[in-house]
N, C-alpha and C positions, 0 to 999 in steps of 0.2 A: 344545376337548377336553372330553370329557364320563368325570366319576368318577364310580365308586359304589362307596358304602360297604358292603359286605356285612355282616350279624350283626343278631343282637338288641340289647337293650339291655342288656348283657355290658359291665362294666367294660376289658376291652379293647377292644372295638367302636366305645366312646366314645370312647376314647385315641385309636382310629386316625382316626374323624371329625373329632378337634378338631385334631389333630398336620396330616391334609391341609387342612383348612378352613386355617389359620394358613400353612402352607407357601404355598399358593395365593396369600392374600393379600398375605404378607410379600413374594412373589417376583411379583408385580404378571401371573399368569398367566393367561392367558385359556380360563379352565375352570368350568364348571359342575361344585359338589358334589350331589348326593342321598345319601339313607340307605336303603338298603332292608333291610329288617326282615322281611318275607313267607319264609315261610321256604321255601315252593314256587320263587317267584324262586330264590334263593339259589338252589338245587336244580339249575334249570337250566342257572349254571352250571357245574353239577358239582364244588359246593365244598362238603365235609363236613364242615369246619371253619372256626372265623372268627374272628375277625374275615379279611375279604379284601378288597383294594381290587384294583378293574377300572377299567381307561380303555380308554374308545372300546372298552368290548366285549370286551377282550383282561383274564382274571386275571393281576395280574402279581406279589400275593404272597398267601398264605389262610396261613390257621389260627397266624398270631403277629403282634405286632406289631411292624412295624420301628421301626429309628432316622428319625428326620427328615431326616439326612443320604440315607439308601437309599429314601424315599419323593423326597425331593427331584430324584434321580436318574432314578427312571419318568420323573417325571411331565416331566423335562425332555427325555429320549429324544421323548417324542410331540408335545411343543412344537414341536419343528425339524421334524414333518411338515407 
């Protein structure tokens, strides 16, 4: 499974890298994190606001940050793929 972090260096954008990095790890998941910061990236895909976190290419939440429980939750929908 492949994540990426969307945003700058935005005090939410951090929360939501560190919240998935730690979800990841805590739940022994086989996923690569990145951070993407470019803001053209971002752009592409078509997220206007951020913090947003994308797996395997799909945004599945932009512009808040979730709870850990409702990141926990994506990130286990693409796990059983």
């Amino acid at each position: 499974m492949e994540i990426k972090i969307l945003g700058t260096n935005c005090p939410k954008c951090k929360a939501l890298e560190n919240s998935t990095r730690e979800i990841v790890k805590n739940n022994h998941l086989d996923a690569t994190v990145t951070k993407v910061d470019d803001i053209i990236e971002i752009m592409n895909y078509n997220v206007m606001r951020t913090p947003a976190l994308v797996v395997n290419n799909q945004v599945e939440i932009k512009g808040r940050v979730p709870s850990d429980d409702e990141i926990l939750q994506v990130l286990l929908k693409y796990q059983s793929k």
